[in-house]
C-alpha positions as CSV (number, residue, x, y, z in Angstrom):
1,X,-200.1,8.4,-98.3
2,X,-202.2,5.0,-99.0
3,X,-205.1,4.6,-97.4
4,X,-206.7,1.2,-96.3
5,X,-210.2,0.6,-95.9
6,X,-210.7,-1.7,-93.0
7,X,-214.4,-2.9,-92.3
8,X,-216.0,-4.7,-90.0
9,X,-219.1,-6.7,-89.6
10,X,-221.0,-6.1,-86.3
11,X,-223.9,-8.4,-87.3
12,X,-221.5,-11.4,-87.0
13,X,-219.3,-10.4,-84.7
14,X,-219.0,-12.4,-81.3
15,X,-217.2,-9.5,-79.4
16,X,-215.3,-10.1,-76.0
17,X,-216.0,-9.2,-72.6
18,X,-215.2,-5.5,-71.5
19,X,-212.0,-5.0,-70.6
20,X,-211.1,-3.4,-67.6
21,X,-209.2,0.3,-67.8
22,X,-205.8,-0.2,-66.3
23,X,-205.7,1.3,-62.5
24,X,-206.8,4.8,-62.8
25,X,-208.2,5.2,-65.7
26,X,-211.7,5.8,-66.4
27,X,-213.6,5.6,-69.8
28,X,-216.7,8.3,-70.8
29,X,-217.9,9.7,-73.8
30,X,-216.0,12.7,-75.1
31,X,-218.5,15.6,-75.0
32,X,-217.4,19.3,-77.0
33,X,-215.6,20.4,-73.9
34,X,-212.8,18.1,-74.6
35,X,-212.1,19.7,-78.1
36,X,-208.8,21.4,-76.6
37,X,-207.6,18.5,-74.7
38,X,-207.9,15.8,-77.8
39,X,-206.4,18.6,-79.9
40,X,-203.0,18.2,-77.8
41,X,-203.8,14.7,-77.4
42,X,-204.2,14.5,-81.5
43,X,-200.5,15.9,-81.6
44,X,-198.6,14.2,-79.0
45,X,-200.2,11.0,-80.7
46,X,-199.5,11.6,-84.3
47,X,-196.1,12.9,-84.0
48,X,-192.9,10.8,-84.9
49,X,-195.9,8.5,-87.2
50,X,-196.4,8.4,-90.2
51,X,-199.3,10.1,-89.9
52,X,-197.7,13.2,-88.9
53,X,-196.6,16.0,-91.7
54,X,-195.3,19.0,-89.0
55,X,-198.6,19.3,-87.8
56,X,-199.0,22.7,-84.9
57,X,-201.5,22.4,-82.2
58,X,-203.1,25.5,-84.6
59,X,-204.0,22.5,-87.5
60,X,-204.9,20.1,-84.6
61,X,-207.3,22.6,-82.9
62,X,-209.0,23.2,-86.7
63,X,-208.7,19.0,-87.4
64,X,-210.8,18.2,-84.1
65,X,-213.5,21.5,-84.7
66,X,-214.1,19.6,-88.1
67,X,-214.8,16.4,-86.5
68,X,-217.1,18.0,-84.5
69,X,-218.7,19.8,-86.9
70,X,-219.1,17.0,-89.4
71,X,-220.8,14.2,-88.9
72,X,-219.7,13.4,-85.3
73,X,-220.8,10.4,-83.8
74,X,-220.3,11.6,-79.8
75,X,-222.2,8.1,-78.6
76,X,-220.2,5.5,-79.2
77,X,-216.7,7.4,-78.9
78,X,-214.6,7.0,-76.4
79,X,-211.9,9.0,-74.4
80,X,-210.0,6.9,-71.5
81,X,-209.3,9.3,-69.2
82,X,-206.3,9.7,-66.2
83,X,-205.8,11.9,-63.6
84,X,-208.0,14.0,-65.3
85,X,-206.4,13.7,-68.9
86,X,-207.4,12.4,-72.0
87,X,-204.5,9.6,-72.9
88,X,-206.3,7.6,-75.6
89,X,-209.3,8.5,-77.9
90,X,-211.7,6.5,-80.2
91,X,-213.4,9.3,-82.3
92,X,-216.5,8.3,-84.8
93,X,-218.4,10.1,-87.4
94,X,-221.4,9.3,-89.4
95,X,-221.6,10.4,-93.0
96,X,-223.6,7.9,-94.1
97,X,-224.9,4.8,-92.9
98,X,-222.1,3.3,-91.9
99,X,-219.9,4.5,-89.2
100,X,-216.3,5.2,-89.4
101,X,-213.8,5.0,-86.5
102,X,-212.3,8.2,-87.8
103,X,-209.6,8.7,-85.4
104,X,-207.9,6.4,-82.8
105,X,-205.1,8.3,-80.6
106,X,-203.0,7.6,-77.9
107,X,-201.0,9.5,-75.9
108,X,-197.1,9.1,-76.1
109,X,-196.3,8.2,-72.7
110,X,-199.2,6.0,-72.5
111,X,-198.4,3.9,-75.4
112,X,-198.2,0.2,-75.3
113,X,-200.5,0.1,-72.4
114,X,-203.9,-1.7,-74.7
115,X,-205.2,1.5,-74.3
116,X,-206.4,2.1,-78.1
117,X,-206.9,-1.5,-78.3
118,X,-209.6,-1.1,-75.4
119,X,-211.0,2.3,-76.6
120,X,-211.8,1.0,-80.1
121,X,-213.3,-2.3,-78.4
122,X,-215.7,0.4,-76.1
123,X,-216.8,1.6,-79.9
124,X,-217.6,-1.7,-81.3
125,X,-219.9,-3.0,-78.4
126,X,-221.9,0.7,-78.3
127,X,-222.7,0.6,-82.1
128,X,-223.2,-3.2,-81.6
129,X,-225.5,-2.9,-78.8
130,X,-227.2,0.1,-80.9
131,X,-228.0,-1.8,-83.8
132,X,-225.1,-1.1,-86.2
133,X,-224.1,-3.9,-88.9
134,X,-221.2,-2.8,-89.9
135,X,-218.1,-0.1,-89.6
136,X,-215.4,0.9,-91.1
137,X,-211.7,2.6,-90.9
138,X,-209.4,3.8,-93.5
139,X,-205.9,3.7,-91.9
140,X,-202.3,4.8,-93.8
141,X,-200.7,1.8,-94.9
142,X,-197.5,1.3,-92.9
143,X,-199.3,2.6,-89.3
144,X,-198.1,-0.4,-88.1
145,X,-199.6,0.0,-84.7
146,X,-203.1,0.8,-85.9
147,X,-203.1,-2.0,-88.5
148,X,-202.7,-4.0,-85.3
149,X,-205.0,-2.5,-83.3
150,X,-207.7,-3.0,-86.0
151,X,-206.7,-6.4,-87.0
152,X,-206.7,-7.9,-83.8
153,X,-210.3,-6.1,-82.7
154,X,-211.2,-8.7,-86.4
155,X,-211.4,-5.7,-89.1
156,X,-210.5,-6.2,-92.3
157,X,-209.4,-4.9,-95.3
158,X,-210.3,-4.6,-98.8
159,X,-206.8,-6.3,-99.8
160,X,-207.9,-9.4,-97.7
């Protein structure tokens, strides 16, 4: 699969007002007892995408240790949480100067609700407000919903 690299410059970036969760939903920093719970989320999110190659919740379980073993970024990612469920994620890592937004999930019946839209805008204003010039993605060509997610929050890509 192609890969895009989508940046985006904090140092200039005029970003909005918070958003407001929808009714019930509460947003927090994930912390490593989640690990389970954005495992499923990982797999109800990415399946039926072109992201997902038959993934089990075995591969999601080893996808999610790695992020938390390398180069996680817990501050400025974000889980929106309801009824006591994960239902959207904005995961970060640090490898490097720059931070990547390495993973932006939603669950399936809480799709179409702004929800990763409002997540990845949570992890803009906390590496904004700590400093940070600039971030990136890289995001599969054709993932038509997170192109617009990441478009519409003003990255870019390299093909721009």
């Amino acid at each position: 699969m192609t890969k895009h690299r989508y940046t985006f410059d904090l140092a200039a970036a005029s970003l909005d007002s918070p958003k407001q969760p929808p009714s019930g939903v509460g947003l927090r920093q994930p912390t490593t007892a989640d690990a389970e719970a954005l495992a499923v989320l990982m797999l109800d999110a990415y399946r039926d995408t072109i992201d997902f190659d038959g993934e089990t919740i075995v591969e999601a379980r080893s996808e999610v240790a790695g992020w938390y073993d390398r180069h996680t970024f817990l501050d400025p990612s974000v889980v929106a949480v309801d009824a006591e469920k994960i239902v959207s994620a904005s995961l970060l890592s640090k490898p490097g100067d720059v931070p990547i937004v390495g993973y932006v999930m939603t669950a399936a019946q809480s799709k179409n609700r702004g929800l990763g839209s409002l997540v990845v805008g949570e992890s803009l204003r906390a590496l904004q407000a700590a400093g940070y010039t600039h971030v990136e993605a890289w995001i599969t060509k054709g993932n038509i919903p997170s192109e617009a997610i990441f478009r519409r929050a003003g990255f870019v890509t390299s093909d721009d």
